[in-house]
C-alpha positions as CSV (number, residue, x, y, z in Angstrom):
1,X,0.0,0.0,0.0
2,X,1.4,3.7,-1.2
3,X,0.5,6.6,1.2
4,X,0.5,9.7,-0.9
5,X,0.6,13.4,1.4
6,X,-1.3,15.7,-0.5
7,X,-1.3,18.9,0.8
8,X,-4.7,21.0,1.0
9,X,-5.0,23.4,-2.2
10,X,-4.6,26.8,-0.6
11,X,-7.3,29.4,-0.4
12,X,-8.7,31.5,-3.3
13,X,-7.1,35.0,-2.8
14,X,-10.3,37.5,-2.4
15,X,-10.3,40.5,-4.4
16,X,-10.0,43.2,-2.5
17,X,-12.2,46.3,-1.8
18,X,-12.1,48.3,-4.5
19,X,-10.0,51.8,-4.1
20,X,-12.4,55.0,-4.3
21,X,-11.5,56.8,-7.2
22,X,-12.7,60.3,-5.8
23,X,-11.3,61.3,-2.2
24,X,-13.9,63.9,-1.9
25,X,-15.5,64.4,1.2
26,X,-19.8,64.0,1.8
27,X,-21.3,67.5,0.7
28,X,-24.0,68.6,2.6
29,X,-26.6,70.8,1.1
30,X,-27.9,73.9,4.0
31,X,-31.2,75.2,3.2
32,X,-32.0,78.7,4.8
33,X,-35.9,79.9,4.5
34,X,-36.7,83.2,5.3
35,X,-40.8,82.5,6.0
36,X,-42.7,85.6,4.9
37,X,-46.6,85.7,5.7
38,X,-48.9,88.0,2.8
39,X,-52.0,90.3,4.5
40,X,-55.4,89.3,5.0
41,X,-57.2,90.0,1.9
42,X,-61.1,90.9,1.7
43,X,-62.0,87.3,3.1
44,X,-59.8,87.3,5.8
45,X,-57.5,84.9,4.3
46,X,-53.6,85.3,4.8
47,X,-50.8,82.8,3.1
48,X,-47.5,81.9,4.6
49,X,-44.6,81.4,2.5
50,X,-41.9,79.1,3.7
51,X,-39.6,80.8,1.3
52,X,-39.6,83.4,-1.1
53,X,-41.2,82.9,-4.4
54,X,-39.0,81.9,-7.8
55,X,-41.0,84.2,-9.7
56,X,-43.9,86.8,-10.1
57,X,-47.0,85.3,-10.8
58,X,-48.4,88.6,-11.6
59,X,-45.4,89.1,-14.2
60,X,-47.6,89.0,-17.3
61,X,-50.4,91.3,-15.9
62,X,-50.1,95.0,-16.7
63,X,-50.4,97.9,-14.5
64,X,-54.0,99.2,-14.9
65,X,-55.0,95.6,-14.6
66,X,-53.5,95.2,-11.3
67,X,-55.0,98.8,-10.1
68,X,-58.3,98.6,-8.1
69,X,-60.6,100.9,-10.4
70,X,-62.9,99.2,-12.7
71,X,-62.4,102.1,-15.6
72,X,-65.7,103.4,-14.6
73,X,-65.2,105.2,-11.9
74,X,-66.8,102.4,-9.7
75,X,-64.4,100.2,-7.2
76,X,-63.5,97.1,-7.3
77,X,-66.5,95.0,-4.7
78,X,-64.0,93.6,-1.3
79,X,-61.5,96.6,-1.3
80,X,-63.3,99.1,0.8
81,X,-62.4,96.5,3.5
82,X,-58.6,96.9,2.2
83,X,-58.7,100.8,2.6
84,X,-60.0,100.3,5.9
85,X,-58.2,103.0,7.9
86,X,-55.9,102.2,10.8
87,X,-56.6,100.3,13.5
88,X,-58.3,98.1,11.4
89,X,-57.5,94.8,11.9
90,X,-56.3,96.1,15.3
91,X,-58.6,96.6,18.0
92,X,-57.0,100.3,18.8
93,X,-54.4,102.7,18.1
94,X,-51.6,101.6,20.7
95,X,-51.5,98.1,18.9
96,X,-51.9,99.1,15.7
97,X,-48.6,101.2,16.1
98,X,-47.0,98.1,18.0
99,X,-47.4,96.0,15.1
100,X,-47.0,98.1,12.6
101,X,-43.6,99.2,14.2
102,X,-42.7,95.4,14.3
103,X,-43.5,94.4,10.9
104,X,-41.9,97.5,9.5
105,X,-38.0,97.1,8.4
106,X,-35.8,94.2,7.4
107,X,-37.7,91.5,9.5
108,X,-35.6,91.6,12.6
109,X,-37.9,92.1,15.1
110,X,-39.8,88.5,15.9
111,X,-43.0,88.4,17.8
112,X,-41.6,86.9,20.6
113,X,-39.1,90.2,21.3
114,X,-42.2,92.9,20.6
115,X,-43.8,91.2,23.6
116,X,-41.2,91.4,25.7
117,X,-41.2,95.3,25.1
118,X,-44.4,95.7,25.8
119,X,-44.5,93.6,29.1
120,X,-41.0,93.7,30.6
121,X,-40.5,97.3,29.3
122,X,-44.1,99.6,28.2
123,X,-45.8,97.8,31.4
124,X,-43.2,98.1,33.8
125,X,-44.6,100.3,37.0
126,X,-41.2,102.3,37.0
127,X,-42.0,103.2,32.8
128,X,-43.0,106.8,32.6
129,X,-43.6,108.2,29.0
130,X,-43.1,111.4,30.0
131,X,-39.3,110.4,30.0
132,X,-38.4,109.8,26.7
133,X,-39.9,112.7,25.0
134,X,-37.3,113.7,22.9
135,X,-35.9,110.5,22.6
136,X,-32.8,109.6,20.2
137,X,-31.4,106.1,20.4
138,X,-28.2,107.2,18.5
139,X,-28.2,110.2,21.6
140,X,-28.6,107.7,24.0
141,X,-25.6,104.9,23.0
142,X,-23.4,108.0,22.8
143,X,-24.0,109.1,26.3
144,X,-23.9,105.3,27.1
145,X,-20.4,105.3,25.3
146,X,-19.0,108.0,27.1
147,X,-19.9,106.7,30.6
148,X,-18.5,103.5,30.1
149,X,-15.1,105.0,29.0
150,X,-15.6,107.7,31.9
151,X,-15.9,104.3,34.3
152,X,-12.9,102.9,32.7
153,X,-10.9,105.5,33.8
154,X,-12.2,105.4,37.2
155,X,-12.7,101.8,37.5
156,X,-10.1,100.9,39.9
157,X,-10.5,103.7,42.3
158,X,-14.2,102.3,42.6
159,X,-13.0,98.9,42.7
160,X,-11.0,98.8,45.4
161,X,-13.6,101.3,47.6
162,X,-15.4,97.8,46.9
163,X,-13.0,95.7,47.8
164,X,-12.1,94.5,44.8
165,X,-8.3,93.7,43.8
166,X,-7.3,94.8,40.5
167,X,-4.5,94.9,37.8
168,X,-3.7,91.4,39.3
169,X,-1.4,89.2,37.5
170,X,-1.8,85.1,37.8
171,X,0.4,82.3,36.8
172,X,-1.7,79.2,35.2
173,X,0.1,76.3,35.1
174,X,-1.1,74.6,31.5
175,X,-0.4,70.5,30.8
176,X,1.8,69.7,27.8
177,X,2.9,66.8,25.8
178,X,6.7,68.2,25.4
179,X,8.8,68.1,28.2
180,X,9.7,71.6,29.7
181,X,13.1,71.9,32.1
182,X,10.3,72.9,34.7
183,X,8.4,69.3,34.4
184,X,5.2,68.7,32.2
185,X,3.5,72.0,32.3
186,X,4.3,75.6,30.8
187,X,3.2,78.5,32.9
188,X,1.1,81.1,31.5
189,X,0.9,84.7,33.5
190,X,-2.3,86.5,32.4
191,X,-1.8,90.0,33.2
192,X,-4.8,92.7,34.9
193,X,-7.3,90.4,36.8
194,X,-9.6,91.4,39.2
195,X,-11.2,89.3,42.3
């Protein structure tokens, strides 16, 4: 009898992952809406935009079609309720001025902040309207500007009357991965602190 070693056949080499031919990395796409909302028309009915249209659906229409007069002299029926005068759709004066104040400008003003004014500032009990007759907001941030810089330069007089320590330099001791002939750490000094 002949014994005969055969030796396994070796596995089959597996191809392997193909190399990406493009090293680019994922692109994401941001999309910014700037929501708008169109008045109420003669039935009451507003639309809200989620973004800005991508054309003029009134772009074929001319001028005197878009006007409100019939030719006649007649008017159009629904737009004596869009000439109403102010405060209409309000249900006085004082709002009407609110919101038209908000809604007036580039759209920086949300709801949310107009309501704050009127209840953390227009209702506060120590709001007096006799005091800013005469008001000028550009006034008032330059008078603003020139106190701060007049309480700069007195700043650590009053400090200190408060017990405060100024013009205080510290040394912060900050970890690093290179050795330093003090051991693992720089030291930083940051210069005119106050506690």
């Amino acid at each position: 009898a002949q014994y005969r070693d055969l030796l396994p056949e070796p596995p089959h080499l597996v191809d392997p992952d193909p190399v990406p031919t493009s090293t680019s990395l994922p692109q994401v796409t941001l999309h910014v809406f700037i929501s708008f909302q169109t008045s109420f028309n003669a039935f009451g009915i507003a639309c809200e935009y989620q973004h800005q249209p991508s054309y003029d659906p009134e772009h074929s229409i001319s001028v005197h079609e878009l006007s409100k007069s019939t030719g006649n002299g007649s008017a159009v029926v629904g737009s004596d309720i869009q000439c109403k005068p102010p405060p209409w759709p309000q249900q006085n004066m004082s709002i009407w001025r609110l919101m038209a104040w908000q809604l007036m400008g580039g759209g920086e003003k949300s709801s949310t902040e107009t309501t704050k004014l009127v209840h953390n500032m227009l209702l506060a009990k120590d709001f007096n309207l006799e005091d800013i007759s005469g008001f000028n907001a550009k006034t008032a941030i330059r008078s603003m500007d020139r106190s701060e810089a007049t309480l700069a330069s007195d700043s650590n007089s009053i400090s200190e009357q408060d017990g405060w320590k100024t013009d205080v330099n510290v040394d912060i001791q900050v970890p690093s991965c290179e050795k330093c002939s003090e051991g693992k750490e720089r030291v930083f000094t940051v210069h005119g602190l106050a506690y």
